[in-house]
C-alpha positions as CSV (number, residue, x, y, z in Angstrom):
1,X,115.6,109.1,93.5
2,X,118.8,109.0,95.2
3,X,122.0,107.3,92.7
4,X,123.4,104.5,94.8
5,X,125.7,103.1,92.2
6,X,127.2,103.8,88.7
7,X,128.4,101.5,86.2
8,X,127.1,99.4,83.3
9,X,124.8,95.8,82.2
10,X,127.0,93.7,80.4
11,X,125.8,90.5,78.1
12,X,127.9,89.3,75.2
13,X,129.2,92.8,73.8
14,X,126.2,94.5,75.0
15,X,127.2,97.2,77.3
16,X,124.3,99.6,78.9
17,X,125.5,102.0,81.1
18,X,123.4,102.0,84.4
19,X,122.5,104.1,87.5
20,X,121.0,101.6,90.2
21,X,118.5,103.0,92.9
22,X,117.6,101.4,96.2
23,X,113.5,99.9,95.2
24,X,112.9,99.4,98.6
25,X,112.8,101.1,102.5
26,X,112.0,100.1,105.6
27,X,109.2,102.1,107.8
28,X,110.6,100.4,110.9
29,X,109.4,103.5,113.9
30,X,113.1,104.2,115.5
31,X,113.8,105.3,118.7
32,X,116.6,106.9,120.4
33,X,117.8,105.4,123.8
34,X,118.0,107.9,126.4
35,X,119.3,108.8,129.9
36,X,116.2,108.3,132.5
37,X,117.3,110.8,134.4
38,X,117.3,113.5,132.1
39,X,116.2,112.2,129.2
40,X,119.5,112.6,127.0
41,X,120.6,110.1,124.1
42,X,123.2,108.4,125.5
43,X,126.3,107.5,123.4
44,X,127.7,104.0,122.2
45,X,131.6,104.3,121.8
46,X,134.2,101.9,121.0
47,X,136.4,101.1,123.8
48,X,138.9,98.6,124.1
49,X,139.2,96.9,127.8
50,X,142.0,95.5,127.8
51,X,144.0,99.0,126.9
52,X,141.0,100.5,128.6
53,X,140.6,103.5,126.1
54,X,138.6,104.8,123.4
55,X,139.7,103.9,120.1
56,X,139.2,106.1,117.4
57,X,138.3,105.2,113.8
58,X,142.0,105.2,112.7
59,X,143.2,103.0,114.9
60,X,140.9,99.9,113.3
61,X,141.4,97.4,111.6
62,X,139.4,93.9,110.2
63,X,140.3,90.7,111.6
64,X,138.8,87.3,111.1
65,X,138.3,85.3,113.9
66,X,139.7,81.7,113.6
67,X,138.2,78.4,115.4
68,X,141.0,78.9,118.2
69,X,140.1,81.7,119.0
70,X,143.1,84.1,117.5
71,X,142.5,86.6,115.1
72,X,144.1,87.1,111.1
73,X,144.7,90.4,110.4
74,X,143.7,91.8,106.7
75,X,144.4,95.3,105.6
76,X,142.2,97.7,103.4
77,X,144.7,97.5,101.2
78,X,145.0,93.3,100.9
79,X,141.6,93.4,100.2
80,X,141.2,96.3,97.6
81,X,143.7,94.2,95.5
82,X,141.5,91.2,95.4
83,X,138.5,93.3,94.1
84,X,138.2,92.7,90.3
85,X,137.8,96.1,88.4
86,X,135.7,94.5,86.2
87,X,133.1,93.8,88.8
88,X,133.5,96.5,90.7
89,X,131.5,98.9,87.2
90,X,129.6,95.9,85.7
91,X,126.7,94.0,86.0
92,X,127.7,91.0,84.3
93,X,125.2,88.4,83.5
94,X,126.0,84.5,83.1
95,X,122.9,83.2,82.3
96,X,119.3,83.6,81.0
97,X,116.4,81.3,82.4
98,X,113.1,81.1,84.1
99,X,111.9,82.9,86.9
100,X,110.0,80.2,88.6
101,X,113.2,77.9,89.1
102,X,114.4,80.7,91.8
103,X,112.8,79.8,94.9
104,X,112.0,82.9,96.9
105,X,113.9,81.9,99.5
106,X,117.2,83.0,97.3
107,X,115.9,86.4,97.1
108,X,117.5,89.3,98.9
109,X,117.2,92.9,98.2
110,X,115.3,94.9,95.2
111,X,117.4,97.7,93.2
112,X,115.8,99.6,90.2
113,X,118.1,100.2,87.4
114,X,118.1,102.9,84.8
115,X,119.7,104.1,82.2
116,X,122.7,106.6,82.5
117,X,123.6,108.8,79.8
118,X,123.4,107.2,76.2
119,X,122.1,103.8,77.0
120,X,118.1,104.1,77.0
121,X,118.2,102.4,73.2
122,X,120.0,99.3,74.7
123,X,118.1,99.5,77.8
124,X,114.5,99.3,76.2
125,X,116.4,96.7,73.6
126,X,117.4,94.2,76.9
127,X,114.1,95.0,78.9
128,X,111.9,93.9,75.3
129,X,114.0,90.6,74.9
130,X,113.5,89.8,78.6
131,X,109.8,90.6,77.9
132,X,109.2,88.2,74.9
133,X,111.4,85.3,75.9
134,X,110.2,85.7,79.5
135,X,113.6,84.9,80.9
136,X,115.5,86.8,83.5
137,X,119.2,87.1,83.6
138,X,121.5,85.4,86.2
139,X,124.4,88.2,87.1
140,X,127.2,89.0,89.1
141,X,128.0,92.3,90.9
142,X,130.0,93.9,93.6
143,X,128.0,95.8,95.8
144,X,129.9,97.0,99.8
145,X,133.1,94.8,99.2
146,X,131.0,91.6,98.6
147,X,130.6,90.0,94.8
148,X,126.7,89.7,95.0
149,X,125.0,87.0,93.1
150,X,122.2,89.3,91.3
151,X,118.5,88.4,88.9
152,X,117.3,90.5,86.5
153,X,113.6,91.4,85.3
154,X,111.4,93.6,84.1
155,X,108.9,95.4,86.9
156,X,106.0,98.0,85.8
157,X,108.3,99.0,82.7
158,X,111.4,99.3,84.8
159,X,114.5,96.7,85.2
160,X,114.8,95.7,88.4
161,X,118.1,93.6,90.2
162,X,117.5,91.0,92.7
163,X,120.7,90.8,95.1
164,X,120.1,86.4,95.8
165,X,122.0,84.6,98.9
166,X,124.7,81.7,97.7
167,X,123.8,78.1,98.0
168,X,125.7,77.9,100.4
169,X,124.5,80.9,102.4
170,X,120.7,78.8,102.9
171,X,120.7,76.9,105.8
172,X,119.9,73.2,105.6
173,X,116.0,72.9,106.3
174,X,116.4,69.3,107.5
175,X,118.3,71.5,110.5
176,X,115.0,72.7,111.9
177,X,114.2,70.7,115.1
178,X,111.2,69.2,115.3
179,X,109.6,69.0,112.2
180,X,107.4,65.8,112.1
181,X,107.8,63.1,109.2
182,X,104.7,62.4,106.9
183,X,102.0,60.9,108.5
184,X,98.8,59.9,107.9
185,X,95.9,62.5,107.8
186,X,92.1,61.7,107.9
187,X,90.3,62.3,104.5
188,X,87.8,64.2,106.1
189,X,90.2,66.1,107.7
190,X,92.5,67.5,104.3
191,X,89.0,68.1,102.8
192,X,87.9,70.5,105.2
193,X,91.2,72.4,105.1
194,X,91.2,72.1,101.4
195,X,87.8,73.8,101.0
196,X,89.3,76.4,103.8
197,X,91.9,77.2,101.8
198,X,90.0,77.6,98.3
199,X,87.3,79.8,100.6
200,X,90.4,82.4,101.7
201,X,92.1,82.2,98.1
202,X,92.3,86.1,96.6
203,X,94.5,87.7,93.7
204,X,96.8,89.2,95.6
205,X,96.3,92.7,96.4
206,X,99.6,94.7,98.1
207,X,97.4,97.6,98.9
208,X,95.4,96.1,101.1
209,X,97.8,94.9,103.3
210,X,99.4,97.3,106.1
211,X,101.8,97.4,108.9
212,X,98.8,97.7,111.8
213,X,101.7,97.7,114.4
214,X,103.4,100.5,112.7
215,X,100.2,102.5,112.5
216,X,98.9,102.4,116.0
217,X,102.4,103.0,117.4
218,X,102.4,106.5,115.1
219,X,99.2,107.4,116.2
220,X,100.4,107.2,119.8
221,X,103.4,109.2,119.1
222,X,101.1,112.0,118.0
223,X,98.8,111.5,120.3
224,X,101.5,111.9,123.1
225,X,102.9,115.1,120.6
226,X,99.3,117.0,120.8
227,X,98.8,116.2,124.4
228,X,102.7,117.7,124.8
229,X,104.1,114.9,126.6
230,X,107.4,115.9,124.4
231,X,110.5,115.8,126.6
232,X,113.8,117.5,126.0
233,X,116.8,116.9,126.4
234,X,119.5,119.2,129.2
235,X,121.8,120.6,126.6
236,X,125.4,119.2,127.0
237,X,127.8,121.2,128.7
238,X,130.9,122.1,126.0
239,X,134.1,121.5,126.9
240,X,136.0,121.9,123.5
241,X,138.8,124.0,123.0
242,X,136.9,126.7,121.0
243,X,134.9,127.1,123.6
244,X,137.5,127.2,126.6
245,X,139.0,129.9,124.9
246,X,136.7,132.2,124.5
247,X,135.3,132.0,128.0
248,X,139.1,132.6,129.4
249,X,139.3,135.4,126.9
250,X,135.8,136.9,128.0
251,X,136.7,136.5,131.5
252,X,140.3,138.2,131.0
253,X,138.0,141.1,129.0
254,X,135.7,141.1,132.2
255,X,138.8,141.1,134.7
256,X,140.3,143.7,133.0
257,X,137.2,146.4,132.7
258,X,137.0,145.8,136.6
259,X,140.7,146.6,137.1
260,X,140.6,149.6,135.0
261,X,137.5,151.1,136.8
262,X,139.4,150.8,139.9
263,X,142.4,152.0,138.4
264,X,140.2,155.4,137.2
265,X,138.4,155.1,140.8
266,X,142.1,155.6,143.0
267,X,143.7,158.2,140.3
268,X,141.4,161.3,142.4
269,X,141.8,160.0,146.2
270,X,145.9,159.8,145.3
271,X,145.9,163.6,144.2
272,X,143.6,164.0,147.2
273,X,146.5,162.8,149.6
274,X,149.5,164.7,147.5
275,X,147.8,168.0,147.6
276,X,146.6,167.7,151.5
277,X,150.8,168.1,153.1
278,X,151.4,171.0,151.1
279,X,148.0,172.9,152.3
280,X,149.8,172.0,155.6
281,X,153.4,172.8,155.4
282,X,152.0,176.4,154.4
């Protein structure tokens, strides 16, 4: 499992050094967007229209767009001094508490974490308090350039870090048009979505659960693959410099074995002509 991130769990004095995984993927089916005509992926590239030009990586930089409409300007370099070094190696956790205070909603992304070199005794020491006192810890961590607000439990013998949104990254709910008030429902009415309800209640079972879109859109891709409605792309035509070169060098080899056949060609019919005066002035 691929290493996304180095560094170390830190409660109290408690330091465990860490190596965090990505716990999730997503199976979205990609495609590539191609050319109708002759079915070639086309290329997105950055171009500027005012200066009407492609701008290369270099020649970027961040700005953040104000309510006017300008633009402030922040280097890589202002914002590499406001990262705290700290942070940057450590998973620092605030707080202990219960799970079921969280509201899903907060949740973002799964990471598994596991002990680097020397830490599995303090690793299987955090993951057996978090165990008994059924608590998870309430961290900090700077993932990408952005401090993340983090959770950590215990999953199938393993800790796992939930990246959670901020406050005030939820939007309001009383935002959502259209929602009606309370009102008044029929007795009969709840009871027979009650008893609906308590007919379609299950343990939940991930297994059983798949993507059906996913599926069917794979099996057509195969199908279309077996039946050998594949199309291919026209190769691109190179214009690099590499590649100039050695065609004007192949061409000056070329141009040259012509001239010297010729040369080898003319060197008889000139003896020829030399030799053809004397036979005469005898």
């Amino acid at each position: 499992m691929h290493t996304m991130w180095k560094g170390s769990i830190q409660f109290g004095l408690v330091s465990i050094p860490i190596k965090m995984h990505a716990a999730t993927e997503d199976k979205d089916v990609s495609f590539r967007t191609l050319h109708e005509k002759c079915k070639t992926p086309i290329r997105y590239e950055k171009v500027c229209p005012v200066c009407e030009e492609k701008v290369e990586k270099e020649d970027l930089v961040k700005g953040y767009e104000t309510t006017n409409g300008g633009f402030v300007v922040i280097s890589q370099e202002e914002i590499d001094s406001l990262r705290k070094e700290t942070h940057e190696k450590a998973v620092e956790i605030l707080d202990f508490i219960n799970i079921d205070e969280i509201d899903p909603i907060y949740f973002n992304r799964s990471y598994y974490l596991g002990p680097n070199e020397g830490g599995s005794k303090a690793y299987s020491l955090l993951r057996k308090a978090l165990e008994d006192s059924k608590k998870v810890g309430v961290a900090k961590i700077m993932i990408r350039s952005k401090e993340q607000l983090a959770l950590l439990r215990v999953y199938n013998n393993t800790l796992l870090m939930e990246t959670l949104h901020y406050p005030d990254e939820i939007r309001d709910a009383a935002d959502v048009p259209n929602v009606p008030e309370a009102e008044n429902v029929a007795e009969k009415e709840l009871e027979t979505a009650t008893l609906l309800i308590d007919q379609l209640t299950a343990s939940f079972e991930p297994e059983k659960y798949e993507d059906e879109y996913r599926q069917k859109l794979l099996d057509l891709i195969e199908a279309k693959e077996k039946g050998e409605e594949v199309v291919t792309a026209k190769d691109e035509p190179r214009r690099d410099n590499v590649t100039d070169l050695m065609e004007a060098l192949q061409a000056s080899v070329d141009k040259n074995k012509k001239t010297t056949g010729k040369k080898t060609k003319k060197a008889p019919a000139n003896k020829k002509r030399q030799t053809s005066p004397k036979k005469k002035a005898t």
